[in-house]
C-alpha positions in Angstrom: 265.2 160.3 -110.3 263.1 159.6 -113.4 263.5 156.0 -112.6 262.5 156.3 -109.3 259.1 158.2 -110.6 258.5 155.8 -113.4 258.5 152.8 -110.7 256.3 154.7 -108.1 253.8 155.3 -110.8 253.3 152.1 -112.2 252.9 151.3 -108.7 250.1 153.2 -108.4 248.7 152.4 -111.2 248.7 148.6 -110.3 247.0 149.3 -107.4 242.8 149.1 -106.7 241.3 152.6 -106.4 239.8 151.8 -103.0 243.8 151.5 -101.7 245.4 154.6 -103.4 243.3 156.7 -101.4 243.2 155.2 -98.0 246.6 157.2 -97.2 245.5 159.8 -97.8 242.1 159.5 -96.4 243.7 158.8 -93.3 245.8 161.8 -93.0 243.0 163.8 -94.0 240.7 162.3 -91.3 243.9 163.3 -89.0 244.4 166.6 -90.2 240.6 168.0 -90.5 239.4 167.0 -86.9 243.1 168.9 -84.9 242.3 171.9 -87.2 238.5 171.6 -86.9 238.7 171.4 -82.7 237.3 167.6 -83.2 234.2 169.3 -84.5 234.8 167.2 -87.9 236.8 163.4 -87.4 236.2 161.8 -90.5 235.6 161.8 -94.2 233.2 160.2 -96.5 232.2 159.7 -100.2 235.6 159.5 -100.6 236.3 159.9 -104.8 239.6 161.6 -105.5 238.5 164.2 -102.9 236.1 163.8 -100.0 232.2 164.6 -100.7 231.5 165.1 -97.3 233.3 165.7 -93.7 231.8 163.4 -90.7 231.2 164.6 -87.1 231.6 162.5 -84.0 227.6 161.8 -84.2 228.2 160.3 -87.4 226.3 163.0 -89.1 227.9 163.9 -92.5 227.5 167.6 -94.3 228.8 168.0 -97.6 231.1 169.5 -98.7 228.5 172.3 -100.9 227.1 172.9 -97.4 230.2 173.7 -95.4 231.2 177.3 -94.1 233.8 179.3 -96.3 236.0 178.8 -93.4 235.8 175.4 -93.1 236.0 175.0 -97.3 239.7 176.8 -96.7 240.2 174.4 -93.5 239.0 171.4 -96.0 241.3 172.8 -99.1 244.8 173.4 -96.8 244.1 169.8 -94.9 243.5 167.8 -98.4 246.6 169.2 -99.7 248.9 168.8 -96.4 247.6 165.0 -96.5 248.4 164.5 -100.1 251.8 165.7 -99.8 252.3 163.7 -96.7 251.2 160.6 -98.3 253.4 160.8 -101.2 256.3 161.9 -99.4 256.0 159.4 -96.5 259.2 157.4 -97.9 261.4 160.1 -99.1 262.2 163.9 -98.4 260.0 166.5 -100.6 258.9 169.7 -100.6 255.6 171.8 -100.6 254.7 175.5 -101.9 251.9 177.1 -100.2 250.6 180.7 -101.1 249.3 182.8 -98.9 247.4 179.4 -97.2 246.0 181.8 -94.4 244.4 184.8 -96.0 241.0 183.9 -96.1 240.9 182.2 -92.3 239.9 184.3 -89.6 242.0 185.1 -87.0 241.6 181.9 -84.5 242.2 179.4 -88.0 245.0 180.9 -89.0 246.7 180.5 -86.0 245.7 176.9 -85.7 246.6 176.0 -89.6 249.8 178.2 -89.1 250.7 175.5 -86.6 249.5 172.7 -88.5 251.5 173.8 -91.0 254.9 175.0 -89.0 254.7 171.5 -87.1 254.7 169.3 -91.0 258.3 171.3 -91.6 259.5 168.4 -89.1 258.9 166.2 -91.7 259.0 168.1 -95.4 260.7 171.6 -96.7 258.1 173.7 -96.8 258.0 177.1 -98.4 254.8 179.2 -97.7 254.4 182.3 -99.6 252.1 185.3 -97.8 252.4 189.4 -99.0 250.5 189.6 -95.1 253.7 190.2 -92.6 251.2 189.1 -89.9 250.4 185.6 -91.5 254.5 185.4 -91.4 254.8 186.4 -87.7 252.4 183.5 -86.8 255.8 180.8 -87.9 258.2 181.7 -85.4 260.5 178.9 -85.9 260.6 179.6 -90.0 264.0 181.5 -92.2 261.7 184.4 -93.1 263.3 186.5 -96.3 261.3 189.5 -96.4 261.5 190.4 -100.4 260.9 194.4 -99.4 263.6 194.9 -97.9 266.2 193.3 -100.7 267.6 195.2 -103.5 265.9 194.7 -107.0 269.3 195.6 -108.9 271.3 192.7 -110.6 
């Protein structure tokens, strides 16, 4: 396994910055305009993270001028596309806590099935103290930590 990371790195590493993004950009792109109702479909400024979400007039607001909604939107979609991107070859995992509990009602049910519809094609464990942000994965093995005995 150590191997395997060692090769995958230097990999990276050989490659131009302008390529080790594009993945990613492109699952981003993806992600941000189904969880944004097409109202953002693209990206720009594009260094490490986007500066800047496009909408379909080409128009471009930054990221400092973006809703607190949409900043949460922008956070969960840039992490769902990284983690696609590097596990596109291979099976992998993804920890989420409490990705929800600053979205309002309509975005959380919309990132809740972003998310539930990516366990298809990683293990994903999302973490939420909010038993209504759980109810919204019907398909998910829910352990409810309250209700298990502490004792060893």
């Amino acid at each position: 396994a150590i191997g395997r990371v060692l090769k995958r790195t230097n990999e990276l590493l050989e490659m131009p910055d302008s390529d080790l993004y594009q993945g990613i950009e492109e699952h981003f792109s993806t992600l941000i305009a189904k969880v944004t109702g097409e109202r953002y479909t693209g990206i720009s400024g594009w260094n490490a993270i986007p500066d800047a979400v496009r909408r379909p007039d080409g128009v471009e607001i930054g990221y400092s001028y973006l809703s607190a909604g949409t900043k949460d939107v922008f956070s969960i979609c840039l992490r769902l596309a990284i983690a696609e991107y590097y596990t596109r070859e291979s099976t992998g995992f993804l920890l989420m806590d409490n990705p929800l509990v600053d979205l309002d009602p309509e975005r959380q049910r919309v990132v809740a099935d972003l998310i539930q519809e990516r366990s298809g094609r990683m293990q994903l464990l999302v973490f939420t103290c909010h038993p209504s942000h759980a109810d919204l994965y019907p398909r998910a093995h829910r352990v409810d930590l309250h209700q298990r005995s502490t004792s060893i």
